[in-house]
ROVEXMAR-595626 format. One record per atom (N, C-alpha, C, O): y, z, x. Coordinates in steps of 0.1 Angstrom, whole numbers, plus 5000, padded with zeros to 4 digits. Atoms other than C-alpha are relative to their C-alpha. Last residue first. Layout:
N
YZX/...
//
This chain:
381
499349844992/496227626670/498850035005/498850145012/501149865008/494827276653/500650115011/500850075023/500449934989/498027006657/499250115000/499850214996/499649845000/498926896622/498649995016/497449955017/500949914996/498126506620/500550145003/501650125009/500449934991/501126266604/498850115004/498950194994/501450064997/501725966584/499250045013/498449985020/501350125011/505126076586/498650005004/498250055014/500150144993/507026276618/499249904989/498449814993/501450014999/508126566596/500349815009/501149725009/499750145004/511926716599/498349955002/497750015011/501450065010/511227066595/499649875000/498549834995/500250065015/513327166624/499049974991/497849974995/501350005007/513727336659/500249944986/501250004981/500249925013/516827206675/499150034991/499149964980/500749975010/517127046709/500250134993/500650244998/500249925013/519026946736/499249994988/499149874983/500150065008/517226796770/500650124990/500250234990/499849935012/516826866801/500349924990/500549794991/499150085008/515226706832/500150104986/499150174982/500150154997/513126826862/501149944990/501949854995/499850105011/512927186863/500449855002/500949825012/498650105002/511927276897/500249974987/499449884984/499350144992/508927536895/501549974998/502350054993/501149994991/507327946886/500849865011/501249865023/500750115002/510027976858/499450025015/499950105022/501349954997/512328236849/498849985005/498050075004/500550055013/515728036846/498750045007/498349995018/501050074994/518328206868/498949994991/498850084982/501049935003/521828176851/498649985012/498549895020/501450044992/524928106868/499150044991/499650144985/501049905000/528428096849/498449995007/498049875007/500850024993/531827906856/498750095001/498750175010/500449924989/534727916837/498749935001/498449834995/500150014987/536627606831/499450155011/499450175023/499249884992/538127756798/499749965015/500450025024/498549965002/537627416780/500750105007/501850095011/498850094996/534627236797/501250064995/502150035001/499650045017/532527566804/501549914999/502649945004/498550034999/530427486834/500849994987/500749904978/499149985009/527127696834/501749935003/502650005007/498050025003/525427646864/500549954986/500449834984/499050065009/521327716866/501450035003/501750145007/498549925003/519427876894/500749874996/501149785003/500150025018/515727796894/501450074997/501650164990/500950125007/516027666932/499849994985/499749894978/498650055004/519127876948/499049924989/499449874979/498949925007/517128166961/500749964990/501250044981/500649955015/513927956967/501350094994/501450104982/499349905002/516127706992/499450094991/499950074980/501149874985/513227507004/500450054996/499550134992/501050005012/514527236969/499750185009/499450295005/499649894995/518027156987/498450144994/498650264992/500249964988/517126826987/500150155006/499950195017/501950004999/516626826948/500050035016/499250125019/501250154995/520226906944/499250015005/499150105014/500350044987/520727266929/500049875001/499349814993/500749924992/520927276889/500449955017/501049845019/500150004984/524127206864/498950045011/499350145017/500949954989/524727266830/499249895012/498649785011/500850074992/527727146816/499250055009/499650075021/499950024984/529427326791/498749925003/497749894996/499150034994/530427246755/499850075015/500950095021/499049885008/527227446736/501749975007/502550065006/500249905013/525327206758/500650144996/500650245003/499049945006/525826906782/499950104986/500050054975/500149985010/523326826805/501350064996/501950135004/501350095006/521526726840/500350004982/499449964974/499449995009/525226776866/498649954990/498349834991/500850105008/522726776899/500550034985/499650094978/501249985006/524527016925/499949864988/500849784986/499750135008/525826996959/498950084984/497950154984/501050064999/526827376974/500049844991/500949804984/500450004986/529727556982/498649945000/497949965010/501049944999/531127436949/499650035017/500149965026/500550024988/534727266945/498750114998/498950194990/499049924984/536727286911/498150025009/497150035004/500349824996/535227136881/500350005017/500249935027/499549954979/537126816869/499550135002/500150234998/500349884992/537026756826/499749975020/499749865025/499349865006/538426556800/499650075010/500450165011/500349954993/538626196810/500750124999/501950155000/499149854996/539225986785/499150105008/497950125006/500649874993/537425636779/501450115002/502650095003/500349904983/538125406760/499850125000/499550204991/499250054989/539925236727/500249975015/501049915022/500049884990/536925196704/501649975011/501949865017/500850004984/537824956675/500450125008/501350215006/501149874997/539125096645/499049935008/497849955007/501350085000/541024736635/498850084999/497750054994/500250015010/543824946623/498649945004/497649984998/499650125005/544325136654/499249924989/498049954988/499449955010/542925496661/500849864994/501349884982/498850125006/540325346681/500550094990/499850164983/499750075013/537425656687/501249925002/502049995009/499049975010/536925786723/500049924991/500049804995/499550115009/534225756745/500750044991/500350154986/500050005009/534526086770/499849904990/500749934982/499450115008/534226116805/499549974986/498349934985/500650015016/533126446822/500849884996/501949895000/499050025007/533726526860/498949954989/497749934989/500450075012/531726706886/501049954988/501950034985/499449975011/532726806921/499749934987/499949804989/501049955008/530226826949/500850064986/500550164980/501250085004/531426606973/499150044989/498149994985/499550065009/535226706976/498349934993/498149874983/499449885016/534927016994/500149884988/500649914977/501049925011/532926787020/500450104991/499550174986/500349834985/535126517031/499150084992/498750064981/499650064986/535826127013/499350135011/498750125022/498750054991/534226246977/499549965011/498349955014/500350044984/530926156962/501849995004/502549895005/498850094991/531926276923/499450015015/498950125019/500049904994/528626386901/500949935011/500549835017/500250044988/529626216873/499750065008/500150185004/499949914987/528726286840/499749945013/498649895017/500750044987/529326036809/500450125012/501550155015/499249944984/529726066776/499549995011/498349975013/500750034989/528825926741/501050045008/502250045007/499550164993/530326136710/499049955012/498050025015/501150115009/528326416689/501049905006/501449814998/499449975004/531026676713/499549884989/500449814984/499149865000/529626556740/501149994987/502149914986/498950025010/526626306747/500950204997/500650324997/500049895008/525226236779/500949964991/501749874991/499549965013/525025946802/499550124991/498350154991/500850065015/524725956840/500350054983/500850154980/499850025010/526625836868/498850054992/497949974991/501750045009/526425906902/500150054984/500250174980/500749905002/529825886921/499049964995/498749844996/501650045000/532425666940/499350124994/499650234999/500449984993/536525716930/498049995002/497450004991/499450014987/538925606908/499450055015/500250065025/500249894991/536125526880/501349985011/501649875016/499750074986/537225266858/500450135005/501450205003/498949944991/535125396832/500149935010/499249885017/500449874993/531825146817/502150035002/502949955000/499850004983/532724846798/499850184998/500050264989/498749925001/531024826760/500150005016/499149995023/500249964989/528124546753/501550114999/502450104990/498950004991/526724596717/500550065010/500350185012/499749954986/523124536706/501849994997/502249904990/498950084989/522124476668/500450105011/500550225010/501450064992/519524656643/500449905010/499549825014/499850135002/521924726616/498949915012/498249815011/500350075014/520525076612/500949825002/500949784990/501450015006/519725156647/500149944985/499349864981/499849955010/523025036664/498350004991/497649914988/500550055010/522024986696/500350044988/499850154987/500249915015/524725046723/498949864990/499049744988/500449995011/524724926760/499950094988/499650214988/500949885005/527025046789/499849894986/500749834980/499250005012/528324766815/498750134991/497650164995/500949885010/527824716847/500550024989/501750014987/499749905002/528624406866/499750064989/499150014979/498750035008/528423986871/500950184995/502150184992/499949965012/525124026892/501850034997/502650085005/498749945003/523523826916/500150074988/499350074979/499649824988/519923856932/501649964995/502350025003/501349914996/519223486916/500550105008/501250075017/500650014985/522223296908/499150065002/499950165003/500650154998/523723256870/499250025015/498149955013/499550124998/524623636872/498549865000/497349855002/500350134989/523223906858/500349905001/500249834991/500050145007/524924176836/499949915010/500949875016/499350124993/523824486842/500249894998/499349834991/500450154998/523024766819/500549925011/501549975016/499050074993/523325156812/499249885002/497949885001/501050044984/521425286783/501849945005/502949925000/499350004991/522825436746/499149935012/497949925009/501249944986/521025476713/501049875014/501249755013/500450114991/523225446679/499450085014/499350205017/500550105006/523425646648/499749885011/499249785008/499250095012/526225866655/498849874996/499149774990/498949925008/524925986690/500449874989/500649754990/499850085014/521525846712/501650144990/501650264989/499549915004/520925886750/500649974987/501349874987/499550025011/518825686768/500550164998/500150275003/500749975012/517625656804/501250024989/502450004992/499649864999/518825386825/499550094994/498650044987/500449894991/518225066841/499950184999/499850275007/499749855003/519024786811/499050105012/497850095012/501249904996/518824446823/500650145002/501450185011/499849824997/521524196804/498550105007/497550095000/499449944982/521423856804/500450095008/501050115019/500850114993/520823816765/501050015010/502250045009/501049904994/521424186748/499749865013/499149895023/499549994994/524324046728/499450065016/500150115026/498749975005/521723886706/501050015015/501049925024/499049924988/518423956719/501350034995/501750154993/499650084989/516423916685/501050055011/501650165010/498450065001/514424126671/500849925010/500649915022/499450074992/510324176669/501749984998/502049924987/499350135004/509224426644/500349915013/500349995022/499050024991/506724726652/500349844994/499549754990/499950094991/505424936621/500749945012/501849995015/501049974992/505425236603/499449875005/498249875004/500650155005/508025116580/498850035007/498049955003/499950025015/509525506576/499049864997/498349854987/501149925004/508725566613/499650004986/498550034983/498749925008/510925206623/498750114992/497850064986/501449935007/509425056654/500950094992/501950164995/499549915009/511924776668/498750104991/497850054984/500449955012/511124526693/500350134999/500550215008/499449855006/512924356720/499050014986/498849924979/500750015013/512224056744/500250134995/500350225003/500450135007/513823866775/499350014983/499149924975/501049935010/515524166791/499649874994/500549794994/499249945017/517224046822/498849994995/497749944999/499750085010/514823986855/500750074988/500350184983/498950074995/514024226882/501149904996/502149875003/499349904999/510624286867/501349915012/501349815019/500549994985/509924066842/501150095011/502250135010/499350114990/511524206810/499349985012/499250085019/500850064991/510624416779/500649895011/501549815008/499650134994/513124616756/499149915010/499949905020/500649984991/511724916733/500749775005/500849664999/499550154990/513425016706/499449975014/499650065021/500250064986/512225336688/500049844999/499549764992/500550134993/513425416652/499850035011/500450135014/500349964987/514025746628/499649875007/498749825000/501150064995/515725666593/499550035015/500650055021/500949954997/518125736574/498649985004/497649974997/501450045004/519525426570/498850104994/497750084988/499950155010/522525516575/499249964992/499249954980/499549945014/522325876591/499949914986/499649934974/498750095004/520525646623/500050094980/499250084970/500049945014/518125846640/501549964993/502650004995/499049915008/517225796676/499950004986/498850034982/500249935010/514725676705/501250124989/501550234991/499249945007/514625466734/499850044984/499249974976/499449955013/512925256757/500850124993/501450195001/499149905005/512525056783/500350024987/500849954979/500449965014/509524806796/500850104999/500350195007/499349895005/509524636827/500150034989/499849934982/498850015002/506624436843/500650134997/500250245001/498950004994/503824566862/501649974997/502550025003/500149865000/500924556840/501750085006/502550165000/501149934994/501424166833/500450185002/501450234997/498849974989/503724056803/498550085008/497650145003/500050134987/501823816775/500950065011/501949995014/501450054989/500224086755/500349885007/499549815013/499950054986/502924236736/498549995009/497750065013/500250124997/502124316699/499649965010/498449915012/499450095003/503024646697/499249935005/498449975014/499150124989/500824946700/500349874997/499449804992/501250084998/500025206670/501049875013/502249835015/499650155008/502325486672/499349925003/498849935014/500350134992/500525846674/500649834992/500449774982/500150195014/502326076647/499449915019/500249875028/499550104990/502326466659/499349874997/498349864990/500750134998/503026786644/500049935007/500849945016/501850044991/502827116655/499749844997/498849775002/501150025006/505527216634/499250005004/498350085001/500049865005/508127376660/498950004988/498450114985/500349914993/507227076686/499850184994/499250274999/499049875003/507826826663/498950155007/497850205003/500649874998/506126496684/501150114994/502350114999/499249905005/506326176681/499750114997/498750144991/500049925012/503925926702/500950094995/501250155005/498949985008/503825596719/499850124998/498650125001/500149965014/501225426743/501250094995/502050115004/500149885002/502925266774/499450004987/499749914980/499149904997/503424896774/499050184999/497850204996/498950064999/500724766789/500049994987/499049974980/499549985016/497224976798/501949955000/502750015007/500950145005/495424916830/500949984987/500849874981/500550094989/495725316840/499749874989/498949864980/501449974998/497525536811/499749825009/500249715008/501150154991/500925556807/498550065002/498050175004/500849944986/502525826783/499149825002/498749724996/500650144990/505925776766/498950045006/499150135015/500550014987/507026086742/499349865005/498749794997/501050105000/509426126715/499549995014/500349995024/499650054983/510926446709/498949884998/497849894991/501450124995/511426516672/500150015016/501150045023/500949935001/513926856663/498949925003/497849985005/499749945013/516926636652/498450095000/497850104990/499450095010/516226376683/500050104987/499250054979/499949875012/515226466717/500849984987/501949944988/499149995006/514126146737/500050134989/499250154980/498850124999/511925946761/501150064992/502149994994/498949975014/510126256770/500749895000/501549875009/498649974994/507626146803/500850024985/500649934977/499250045008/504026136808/501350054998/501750145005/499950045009/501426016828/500650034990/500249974979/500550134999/502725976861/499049984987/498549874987/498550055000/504926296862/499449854996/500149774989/499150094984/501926456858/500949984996/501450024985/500950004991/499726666829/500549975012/500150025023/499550024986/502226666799/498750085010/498250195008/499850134996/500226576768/500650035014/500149975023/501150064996/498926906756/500249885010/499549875020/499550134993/502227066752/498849945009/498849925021/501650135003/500127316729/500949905005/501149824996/501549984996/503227616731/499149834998/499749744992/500450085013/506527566739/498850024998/498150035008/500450114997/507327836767/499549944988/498950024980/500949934999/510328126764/499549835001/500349745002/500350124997/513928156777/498250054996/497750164999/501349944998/516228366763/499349885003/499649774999/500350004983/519928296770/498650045002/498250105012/499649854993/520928386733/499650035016/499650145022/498749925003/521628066722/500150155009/500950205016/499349965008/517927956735/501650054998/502050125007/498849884997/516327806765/500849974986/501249864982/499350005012/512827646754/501550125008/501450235012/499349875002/510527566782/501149994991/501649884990/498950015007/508027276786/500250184996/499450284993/499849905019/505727296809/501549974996/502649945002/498549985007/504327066836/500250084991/499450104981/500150045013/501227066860/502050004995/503150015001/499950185002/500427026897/499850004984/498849954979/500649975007/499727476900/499749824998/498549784997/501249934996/501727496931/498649954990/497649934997/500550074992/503927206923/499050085004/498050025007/500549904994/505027376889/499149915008/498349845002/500950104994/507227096872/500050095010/501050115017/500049914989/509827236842/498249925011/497349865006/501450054996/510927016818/500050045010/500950015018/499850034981/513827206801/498349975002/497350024997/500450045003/515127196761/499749975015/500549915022/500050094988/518027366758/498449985003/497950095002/500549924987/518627536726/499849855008/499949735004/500050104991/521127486690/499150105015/499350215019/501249954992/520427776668/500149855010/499049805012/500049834994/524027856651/498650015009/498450115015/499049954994/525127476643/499950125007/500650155016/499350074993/521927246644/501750095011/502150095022/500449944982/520227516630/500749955008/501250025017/499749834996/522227516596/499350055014/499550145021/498249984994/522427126597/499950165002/500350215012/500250124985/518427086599/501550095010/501750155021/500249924990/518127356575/500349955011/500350015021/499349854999/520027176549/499850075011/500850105018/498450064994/518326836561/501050144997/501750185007/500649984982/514627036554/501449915007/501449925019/499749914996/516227126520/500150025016/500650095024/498449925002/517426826508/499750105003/500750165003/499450114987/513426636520/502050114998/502450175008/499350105009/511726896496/501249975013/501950055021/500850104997/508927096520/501149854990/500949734990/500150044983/510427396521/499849885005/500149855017/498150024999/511527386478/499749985019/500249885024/499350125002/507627276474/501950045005/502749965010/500650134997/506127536489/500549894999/500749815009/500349974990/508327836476/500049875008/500949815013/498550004999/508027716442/500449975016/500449865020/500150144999/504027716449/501850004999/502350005010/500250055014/504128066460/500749884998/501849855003/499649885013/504028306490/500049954986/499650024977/501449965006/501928066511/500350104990/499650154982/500450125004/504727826522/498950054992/498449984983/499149985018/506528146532/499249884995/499749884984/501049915003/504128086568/500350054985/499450094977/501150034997/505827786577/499050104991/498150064983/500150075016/509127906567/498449935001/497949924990/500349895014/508428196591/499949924986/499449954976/501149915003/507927966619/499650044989/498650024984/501250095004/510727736614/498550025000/497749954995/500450094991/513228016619/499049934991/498549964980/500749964989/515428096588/499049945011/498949825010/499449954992/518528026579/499450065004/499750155012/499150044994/517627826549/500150005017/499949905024/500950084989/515728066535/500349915007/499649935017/501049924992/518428316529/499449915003/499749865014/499149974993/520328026511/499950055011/500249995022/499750114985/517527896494/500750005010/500549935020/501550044999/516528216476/500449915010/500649935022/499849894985/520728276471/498350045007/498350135015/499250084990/520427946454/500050105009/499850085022/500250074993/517228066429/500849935017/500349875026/500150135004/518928366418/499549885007/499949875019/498450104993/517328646427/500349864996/499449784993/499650134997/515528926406/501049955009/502149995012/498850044994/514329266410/499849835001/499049775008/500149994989/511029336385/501449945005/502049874997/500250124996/511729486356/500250005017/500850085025/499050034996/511729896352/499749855002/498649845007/500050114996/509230056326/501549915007/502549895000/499150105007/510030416322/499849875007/500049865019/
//
């Protein structure tokens, strides 16, 4: 007896695929043109985006094997697995290249090369294989030496992916800014704006459409400065604004993260005695609930209780704050690939040890995706 073949409706097709890794859709691309095109249509690879975003979010660790003098990139997953990225061709040193930024499954990289001003550029999806070389800006009147910071996000607005890159003699505010937008595949020049007298020292951190740095604001006098203040770019209007930092009640080391898709800041607190030196706190930007919907401040959500050791607050993910050793404490091999788990609501406290041969050096969240870098080369396996 002839039986037809089992059907599905096309939504419960997308649904299932959807929700799965970026591998497998990779390889479904050859089951049949439908198939192909539905993986590859911009509304589905934003579907997937948000469906990893929430249940496959992972940690994202630059790891730096002194024995061997190389780097790898390691993937820590939801389920606490940890495995290694593969064809991370580019990392070789510390001195030629560095992640400027993890962004919806992109990471953007900075690599120096001898003689060569600014940095060359490139975008990289780590779960495709792709990768987009950016052609180099303009700049040819700053010597090798100057300064050059950047940054990298993704404005919902616009949709759109940008790097910002600020230039400045060194020791001097920023004097010059351009804009590389992946969609225009070019670099623009913009103006300073709120950006004039300001020198940004920090690395970046991007939420809601805008990209984050800490700044100074230089005084009229040479070697003075007027105080710190936190920068925002808004990527789709393409304008700086300055915001005051927390009025810390006590001395620490500041750096930015984001929590809870807001900007945040981890301190690692320098008390007065030693149970007090190695406590970490979290500070929050908060939304304006007033008519104008200006920002109102800072909130200060979190305090972790005393450690018997100092450690290096480098991330915030799944709402805790991971945590390694401080670097001085490196001899220690017991304590050396041993992660801290701080969870900001219950305030427990968990260790992992991360598998690894070296130091990790800097984390980062990430989410595998489709998202394509444009006018892009497929990496050969």
């Amino acid at each position: 007896m002839y039986s037809k073949m089992p059907y599905l409706p096309d939504e419960i097709i997308t649904n299932i695929l959807k929700r799965l890794p970026v591998k497998s859709l990779i390889r479904f691309q050859c089951v049949c043109t439908h198939w192909k095109n539905l993986i590859k249509n911009p509304s589905f690879i934003a579907d997937h985006l948000q469906q990893s975003g929430h249940q496959n979010s992972s940690l994202l660790l630059l790891e730096w094997n002194r024995r061997d003098v190389h780097w790898r990139l390691l993937l820590l997953d939801c389920g606490m697995q940890v495995r290694e990225i593969e064809k991370a061709f580019w990392i070789d040193s510390l001195a030629v290249a560095r992640i400027i930024g993890s962004c919806n499954g992109l990471l953007c990289v900075e690599i120096r090369q001898y003689n060569k001003f600014p940095p060359s550029l490139l975008v990289w999806n780590p779960a495709t294989k792709e990768i987009r070389h950016l052609p180099r800006s303009s700049v040819g009147c700053f010597d090798y030496h100057d300064d050059c910071v950047t940054g990298f996000g993704f404005s919902p607005i616009a949709n759109n992916y940008k790097i910002v890159r600020t230039y400045a003699k060194l020791h001097d505010a920023t004097n010059r800014v351009e804009v590389f937008s992946l969609s225009r595949g070019s670099w623009k020049e913009i103006d300073l704006g709120n950006l004039k007298g300001v020198k940004l020292y920090s690395e970046t951190v991007t939420a809601n459409g805008e990209i984050f740095w800490f700044g100074i604001k230089l005084g009229a006098k040479e070697g003075s400065y007027d105080g710190e203040v936190i920068v925002s770019f808004d990527i789709a209007k393409e304008v700086f604004t300055l915001m005051p930092k927390p009025n810390l009640d006590y001395c620490a080391d500041e750096s930015l993260t984001v929590y809870e898709n807001k900007l945040a800041i981890l301190c690692e607190i320098d008390g007065d005695d030693d149970e007090s030196s190695d406590l970490i706190g979290l500070w929050v930007m908060e939304e304006g609930t007033c008519v104008s919907g200006e920002r109102q401040g800072w909130n200060k959500i979190y305090t972790s209780g005393p450690c018997p050791y100092i450690l290096d607050p480098m991330a915030v993910w799944r709402n805790e704050i991971v945590s390694k050793v401080s670097s001085f404490e490196d001899d220690d091999e017991k304590r050396r690939n041993v992660s801290y788990f701080m969870n900001v609501t219950t305030n427990e406290v968990k260790s992992f040890v991360i598998p690894c041969c070296g130091r990790v050096h800097s984390m980062y969240n990430y989410v595998e995706s489709l998202v394509s870098v444009g006018n892009n080369y497929l990496e050969e396996s």
